[in-house]
VOVEXVO-276564 format. One record per atom (N, C-alpha, C): residue in one letter; y, x, z. Coordinates in steps of 0.001 Angstrom, whole numbers, plus 500000, padded with zeros to 6 digits. Layout:
! residues N
AYXZ/...
! end
This chain:
! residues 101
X710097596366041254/X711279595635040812/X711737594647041893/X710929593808042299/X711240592648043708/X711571593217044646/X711123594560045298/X711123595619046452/X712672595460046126/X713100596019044878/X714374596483044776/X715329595434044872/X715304594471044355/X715987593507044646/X716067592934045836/X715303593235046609/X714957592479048079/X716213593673048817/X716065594798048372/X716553596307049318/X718157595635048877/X718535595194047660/X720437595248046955/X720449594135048286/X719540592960047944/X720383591645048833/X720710591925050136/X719662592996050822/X719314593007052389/X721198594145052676/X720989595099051356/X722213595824051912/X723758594594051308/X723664594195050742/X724813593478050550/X725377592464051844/X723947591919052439/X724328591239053775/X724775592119054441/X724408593317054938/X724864594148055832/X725862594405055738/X726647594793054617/X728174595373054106/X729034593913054882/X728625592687054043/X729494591309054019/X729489591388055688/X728379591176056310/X728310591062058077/X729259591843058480/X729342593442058130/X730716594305058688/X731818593612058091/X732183592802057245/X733867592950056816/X734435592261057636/X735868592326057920/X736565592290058541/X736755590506058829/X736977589566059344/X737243587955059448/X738378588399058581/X738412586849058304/X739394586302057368/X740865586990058329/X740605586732059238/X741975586085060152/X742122587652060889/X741568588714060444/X741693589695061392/X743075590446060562/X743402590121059456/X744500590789058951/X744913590050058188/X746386590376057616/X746985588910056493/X748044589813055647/X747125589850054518/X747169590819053580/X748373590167052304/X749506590658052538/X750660590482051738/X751153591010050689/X750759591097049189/X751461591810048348/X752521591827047142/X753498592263047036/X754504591861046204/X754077592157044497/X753318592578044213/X752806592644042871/X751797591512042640/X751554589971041730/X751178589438041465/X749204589942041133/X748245589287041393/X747198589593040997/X746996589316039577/X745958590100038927/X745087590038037616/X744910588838037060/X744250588288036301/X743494586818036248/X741768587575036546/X741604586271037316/X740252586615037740/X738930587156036338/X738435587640036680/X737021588274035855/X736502587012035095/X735858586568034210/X734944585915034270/X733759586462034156/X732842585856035057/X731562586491035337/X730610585829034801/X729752586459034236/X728189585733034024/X727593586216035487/X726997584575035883/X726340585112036902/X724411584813036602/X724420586159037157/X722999586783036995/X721776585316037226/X720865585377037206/X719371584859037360/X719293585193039039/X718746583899039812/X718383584676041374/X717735585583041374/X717915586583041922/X717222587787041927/X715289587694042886/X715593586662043904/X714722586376044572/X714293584732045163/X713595584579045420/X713173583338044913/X713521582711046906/X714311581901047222/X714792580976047805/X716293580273047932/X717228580277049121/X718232579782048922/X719155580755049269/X719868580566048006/X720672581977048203/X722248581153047336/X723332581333047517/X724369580933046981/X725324582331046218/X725844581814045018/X726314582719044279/X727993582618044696/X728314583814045289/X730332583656045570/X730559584704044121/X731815583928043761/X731994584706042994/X733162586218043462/X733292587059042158/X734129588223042471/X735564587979042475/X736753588715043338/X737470588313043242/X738030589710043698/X739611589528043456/X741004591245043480/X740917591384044680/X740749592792044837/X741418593001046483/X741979594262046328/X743142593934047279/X744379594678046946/X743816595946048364/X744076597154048264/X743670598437048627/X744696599048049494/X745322598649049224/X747185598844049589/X747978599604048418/X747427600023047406/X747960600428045985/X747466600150045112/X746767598941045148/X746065598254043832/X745345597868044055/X745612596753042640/X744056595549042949/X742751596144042597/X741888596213043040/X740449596176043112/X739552595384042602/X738605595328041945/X737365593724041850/X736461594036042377/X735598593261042763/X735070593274044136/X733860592261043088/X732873592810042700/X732033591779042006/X731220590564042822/X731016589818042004/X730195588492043036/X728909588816043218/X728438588168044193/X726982588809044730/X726325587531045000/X724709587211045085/X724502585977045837/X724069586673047453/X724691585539048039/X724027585628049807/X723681584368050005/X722942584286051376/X722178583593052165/X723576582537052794/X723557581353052867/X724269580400053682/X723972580975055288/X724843579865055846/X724801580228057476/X723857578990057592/X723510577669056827/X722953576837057172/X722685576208056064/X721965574896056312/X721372573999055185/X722755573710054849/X722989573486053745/X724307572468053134/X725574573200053182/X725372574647053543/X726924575042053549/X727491575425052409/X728520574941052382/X729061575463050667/X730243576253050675/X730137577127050103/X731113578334050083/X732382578111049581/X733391578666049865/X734408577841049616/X735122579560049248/X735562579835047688/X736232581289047408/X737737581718047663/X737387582728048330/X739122583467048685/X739842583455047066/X741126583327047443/X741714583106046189/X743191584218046858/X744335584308045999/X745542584234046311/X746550583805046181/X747558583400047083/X748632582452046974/X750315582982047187/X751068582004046193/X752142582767045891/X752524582284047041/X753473583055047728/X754159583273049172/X755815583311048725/X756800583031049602/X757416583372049998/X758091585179049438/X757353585929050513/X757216587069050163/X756167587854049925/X755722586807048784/X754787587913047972/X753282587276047467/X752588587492047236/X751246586982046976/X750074587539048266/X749915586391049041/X749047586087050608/X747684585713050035/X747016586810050406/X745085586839050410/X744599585468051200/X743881584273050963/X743119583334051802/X741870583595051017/X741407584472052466/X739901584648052184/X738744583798052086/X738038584079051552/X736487583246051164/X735991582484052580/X735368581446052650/X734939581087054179/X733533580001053594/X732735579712054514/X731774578736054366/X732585577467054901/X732267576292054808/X732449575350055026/X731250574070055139/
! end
């Protein structure tokens, strides 16, 4: 059971490490998002410091998506995660992605 949980967290870092920076694209869409999920979030799966982000829409280029919350590892002592949300624009509803802080 711990094996397994150790194997979800180790691949979830790996996925999050590939995604794209915030700033590498600026994701614009004219259809308003969902209201967010509410999530129960789980029990730590493993026993140190691990921070819970929550899930949030991501638009595909033909629809929103949910993208469930996961816990990961900080970049450092004290960093606090700060969640991508979306914002009404101009033209359209503009992705500001998740970042540590």
């Amino acid at each position: 059971m711990m094996r397994c949980n150790v194997r979800m967290l180790t691949t979830a870092a790996a996925l999050l490490s590939m995604a794209a920076p915030v700033y590498a694209a600026r994701v614009v869409v004219r259809v308003s998002p969902p209201a967010p999920r509410v999530e129960a979030v789980p029990a730590l799966p493993v026993a140190g410091y691990y921070v819970w982000t929550p899930g949030y829409w991501r638009w595909d280029g033909a629809r929103y998506v949910w993208i469930p919350g996961i816990y990961v590892a900080p970049p450092h002592a004290g960093a606090v995660w700060v969640p991508g949300h979306w914002v009404a624009g101009r033209r359209g509803w503009v992705w500001a992605g998740g970042h540590w802080r």
